[in-house]
C-alpha positions in Angstrom: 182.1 70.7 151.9 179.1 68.2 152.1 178.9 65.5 154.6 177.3 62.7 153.1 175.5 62.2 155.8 174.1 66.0 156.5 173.0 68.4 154.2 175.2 71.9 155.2 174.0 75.1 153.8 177.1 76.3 151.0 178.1 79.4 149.5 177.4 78.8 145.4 178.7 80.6 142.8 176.4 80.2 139.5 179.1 80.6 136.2 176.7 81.7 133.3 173.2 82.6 134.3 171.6 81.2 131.3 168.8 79.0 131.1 170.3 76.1 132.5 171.9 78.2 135.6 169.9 80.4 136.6 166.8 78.0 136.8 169.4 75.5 139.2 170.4 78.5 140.8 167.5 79.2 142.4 166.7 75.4 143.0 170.0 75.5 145.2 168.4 78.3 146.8 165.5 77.0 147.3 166.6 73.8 148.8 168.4 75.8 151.3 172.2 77.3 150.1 172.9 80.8 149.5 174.2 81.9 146.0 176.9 84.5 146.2 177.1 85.3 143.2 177.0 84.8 139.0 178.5 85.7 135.8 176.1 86.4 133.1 177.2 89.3 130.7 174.3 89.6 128.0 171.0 91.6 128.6 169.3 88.6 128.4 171.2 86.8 131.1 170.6 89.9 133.7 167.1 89.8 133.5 167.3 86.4 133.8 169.2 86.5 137.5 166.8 89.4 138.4 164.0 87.2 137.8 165.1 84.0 139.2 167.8 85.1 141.4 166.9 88.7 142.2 169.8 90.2 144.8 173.1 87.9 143.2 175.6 89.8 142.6 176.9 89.3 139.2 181.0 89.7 138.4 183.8 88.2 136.4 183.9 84.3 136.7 187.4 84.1 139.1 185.5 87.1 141.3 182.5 84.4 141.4 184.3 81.0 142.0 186.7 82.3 144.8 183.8 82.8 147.2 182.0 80.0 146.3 181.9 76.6 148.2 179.9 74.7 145.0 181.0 76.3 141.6 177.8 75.4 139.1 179.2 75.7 136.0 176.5 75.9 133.1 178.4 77.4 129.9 178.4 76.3 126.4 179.8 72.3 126.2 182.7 74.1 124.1 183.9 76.6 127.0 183.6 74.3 129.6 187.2 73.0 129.2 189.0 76.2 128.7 186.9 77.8 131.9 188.4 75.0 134.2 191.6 75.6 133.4 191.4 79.1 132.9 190.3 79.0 136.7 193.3 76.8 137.7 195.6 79.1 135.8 194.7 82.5 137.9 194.7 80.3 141.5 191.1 80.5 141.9 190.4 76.9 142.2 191.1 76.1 146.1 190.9 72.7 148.1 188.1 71.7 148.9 185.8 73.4 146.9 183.0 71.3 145.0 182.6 71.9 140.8 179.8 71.1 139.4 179.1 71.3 135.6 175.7 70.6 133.5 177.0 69.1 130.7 176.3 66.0 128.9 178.5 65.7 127.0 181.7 65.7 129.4 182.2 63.9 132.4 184.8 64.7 135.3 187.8 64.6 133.2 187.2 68.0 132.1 187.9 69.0 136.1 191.6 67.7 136.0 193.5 70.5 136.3 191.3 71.9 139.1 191.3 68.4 140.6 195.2 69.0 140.1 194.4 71.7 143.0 192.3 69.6 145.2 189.0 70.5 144.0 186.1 67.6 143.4 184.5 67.9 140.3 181.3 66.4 139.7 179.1 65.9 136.4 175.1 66.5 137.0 173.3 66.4 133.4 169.7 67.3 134.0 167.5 65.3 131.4 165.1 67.9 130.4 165.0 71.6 128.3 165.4 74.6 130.3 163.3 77.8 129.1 165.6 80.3 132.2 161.4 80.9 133.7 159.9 79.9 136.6 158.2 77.2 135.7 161.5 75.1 135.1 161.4 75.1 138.6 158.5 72.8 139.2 159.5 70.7 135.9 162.6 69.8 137.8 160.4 67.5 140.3 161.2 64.1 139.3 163.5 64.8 136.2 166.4 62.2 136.2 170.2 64.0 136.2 172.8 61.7 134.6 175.7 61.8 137.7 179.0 61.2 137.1 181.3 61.8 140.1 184.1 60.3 142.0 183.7 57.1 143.3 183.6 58.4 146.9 182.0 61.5 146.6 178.6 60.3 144.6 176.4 60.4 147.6 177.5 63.9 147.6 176.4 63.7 144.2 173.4 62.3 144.5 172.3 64.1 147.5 172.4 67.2 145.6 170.4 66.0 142.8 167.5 65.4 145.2 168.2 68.9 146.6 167.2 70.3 143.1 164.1 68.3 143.0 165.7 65.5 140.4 166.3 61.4 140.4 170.2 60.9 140.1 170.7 58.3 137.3 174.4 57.1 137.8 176.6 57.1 134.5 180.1 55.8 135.0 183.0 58.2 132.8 183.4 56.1 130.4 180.4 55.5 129.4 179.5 59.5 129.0 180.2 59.7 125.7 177.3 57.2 124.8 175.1 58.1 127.2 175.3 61.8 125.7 175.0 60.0 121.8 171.7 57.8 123.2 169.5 61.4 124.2 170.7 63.0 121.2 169.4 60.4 118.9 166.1 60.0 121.0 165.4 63.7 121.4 167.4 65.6 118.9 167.1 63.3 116.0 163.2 63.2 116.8 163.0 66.7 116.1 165.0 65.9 112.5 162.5 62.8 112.3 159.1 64.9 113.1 159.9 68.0 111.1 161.1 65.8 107.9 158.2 63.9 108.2 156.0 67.2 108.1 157.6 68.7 105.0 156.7 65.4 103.1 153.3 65.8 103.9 153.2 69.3 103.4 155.3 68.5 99.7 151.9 65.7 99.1 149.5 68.5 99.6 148.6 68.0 103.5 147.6 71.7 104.8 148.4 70.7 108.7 150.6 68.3 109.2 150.6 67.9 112.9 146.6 67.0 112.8 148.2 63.5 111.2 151.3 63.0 112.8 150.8 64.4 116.6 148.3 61.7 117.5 150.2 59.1 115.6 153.6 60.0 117.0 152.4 60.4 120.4 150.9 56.7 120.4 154.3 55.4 118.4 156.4 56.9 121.2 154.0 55.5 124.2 154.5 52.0 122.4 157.8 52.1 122.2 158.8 53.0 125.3 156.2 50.6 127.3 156.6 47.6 125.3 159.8 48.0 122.6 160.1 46.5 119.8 156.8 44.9 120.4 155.6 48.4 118.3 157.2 48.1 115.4 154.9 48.3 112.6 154.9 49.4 108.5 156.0 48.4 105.6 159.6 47.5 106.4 158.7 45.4 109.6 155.9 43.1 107.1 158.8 42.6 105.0 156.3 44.7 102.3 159.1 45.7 99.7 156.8 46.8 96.7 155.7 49.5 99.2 159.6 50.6 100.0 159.9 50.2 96.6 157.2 53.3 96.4 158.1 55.0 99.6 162.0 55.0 97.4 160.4 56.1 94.2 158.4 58.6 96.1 161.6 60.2 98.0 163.4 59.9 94.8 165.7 63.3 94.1 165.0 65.0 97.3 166.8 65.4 101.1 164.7 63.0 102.7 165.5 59.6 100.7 168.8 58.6 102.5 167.8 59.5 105.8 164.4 57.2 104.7 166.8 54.4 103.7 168.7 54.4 106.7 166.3 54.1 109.0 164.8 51.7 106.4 168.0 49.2 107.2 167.8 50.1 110.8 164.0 49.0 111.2 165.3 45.7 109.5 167.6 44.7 111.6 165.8 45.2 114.6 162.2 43.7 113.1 164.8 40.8 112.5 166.0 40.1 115.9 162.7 40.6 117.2 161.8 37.8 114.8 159.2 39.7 112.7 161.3 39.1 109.4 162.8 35.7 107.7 166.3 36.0 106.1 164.5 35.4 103.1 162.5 39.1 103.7 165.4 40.5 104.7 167.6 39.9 101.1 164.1 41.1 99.2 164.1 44.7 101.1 168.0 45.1 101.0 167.7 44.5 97.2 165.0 47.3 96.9 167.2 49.6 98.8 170.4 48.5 97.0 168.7 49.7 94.0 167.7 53.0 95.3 169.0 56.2 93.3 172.2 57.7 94.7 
């Protein structure tokens, strides 16, 4: 067990040597502990461990955890659950271990019934994509981890964030579920954002795309996160509706026009509390988008 106020060297145990594992496997080596071992079954996942964690032994996930101290756990969101218990059910779990699982989309709950057996379980959501290389290893430095843990234990928590090179960011459990929902909008609903944005240029006769939008994007994205809604801009934040009105027309009969209109609405509302629209602008845009095509 960690002392929160030393740093002792533990045994780890790395459950799926993926991209996400292996990469904090050897972080937790580097910062000092010994991995005992992994579980990784695909082709894919042994190179991986010979690359990044070259001498772990890799065997079936009770094997692993029983002579582990820390139990990373970095499986699919979906397997987590069933893995904990799965554990609890064959006596592996003991007391006093530490679990530790990558997901951010669960917080400790998911630990219960190893918890049931006196284990700590602890949430550590690194905020960043994981290619299982090398170089993850230096983009760690300085990438925040969204830490859930118990209340007494989050030093331990934390401590082991700055182990693996990261800034804990503390998320309480109940708040997990939208922390998870805010980076999927920002990050995965970007993607959706850029790539629909592409096609309609592509669809208007625009050979590269990413010539227009990277430099655009990339100054959009600085704005917003330096100064807010201070960067809204277009049509719908002037209150322009002949140009929605075209922007609709334009979009009419293809994939792109509801996602367009909702984010239409949403630009709205916020240009409105910012105090960039009157009520007045507000009506004469909803009434263009009312009128939309289903």
């Amino acid at each position: 067990m960690i002392d929160p106020t030393g740093a002792p060297r533990l045994r780890v145990a790395v459950i799926g040597v993926g991209r996400v594992g292996s990469v904090l496997g050897a972080a937790l080596s580097r910062a000092g502990h010994f991995v005992a071992a992994g579980t990784g079954v695909s082709d894919e996942s042994r190179r991986r461990a010979e690359r990044l964690l070259p001498d772990v032994p890799l065997m079936p996930a009770d094997e692993a955890a029983a002579l582990a101290d820390l139990v990373l756990i970095t499986v699919p969101d979906d397997q987590l659950a069933g893995l904990v218990a799965g554990l609890a059910r064959t006596a592996t779990w003991r007391a006093g271990q530490l679990a530790v699982h990558t997901s951010g989309a669960h917080g400790i709950a998911v630990f219960a019934p190893a918890e049931e057996l006196g284990v700590v379980g602890m949430a550590l959501h690194p905020v960043m994509t994981f290619a299982g290389r090398g170089e993850d290893l230096q983009r760690l430095e300085g990438a925040a981890f969204g830490v859930t843990a118990p209340e007494e234990f989050r030093p331990v928590a934390e401590t082991l964030v700055i182990e693996l090179g990261g800034e804990p960011v503390w998320v309480p459990e109940a708040a997990r579920a939208g922390y998870h929902a805010a980076l999927s909008m920002g990050s995965n609903h970007l993607v959706t954002l850029v790539n629909d944005s592409a096609e309609v240029l592509r669809a208007a006769g625009v050979e590269n795309p990413s010539r227009l939008l990277g430099p655009l994007l990339s100054a959009s994205l600085d704005n917003a996160l330096r100064i807010g809604d201070e960067a809204l801009t277009g049509p719908v934040s002037r209150g322009d509706s002949a140009t929605v009105a075209a922007h609709i027309d334009a979009l009419a009969g293809t994939p792109f026009l509801n996602p367009y209109l909702a984010m239409a609405i949403r630009t709205m509302q916020r240009a409105a509390a910012a105090g960039r629209l009157s009520e007045a602008q507000c009506i004469e845009l909803l009434a263009v988008i009312d009128r939309a095509p289903s």
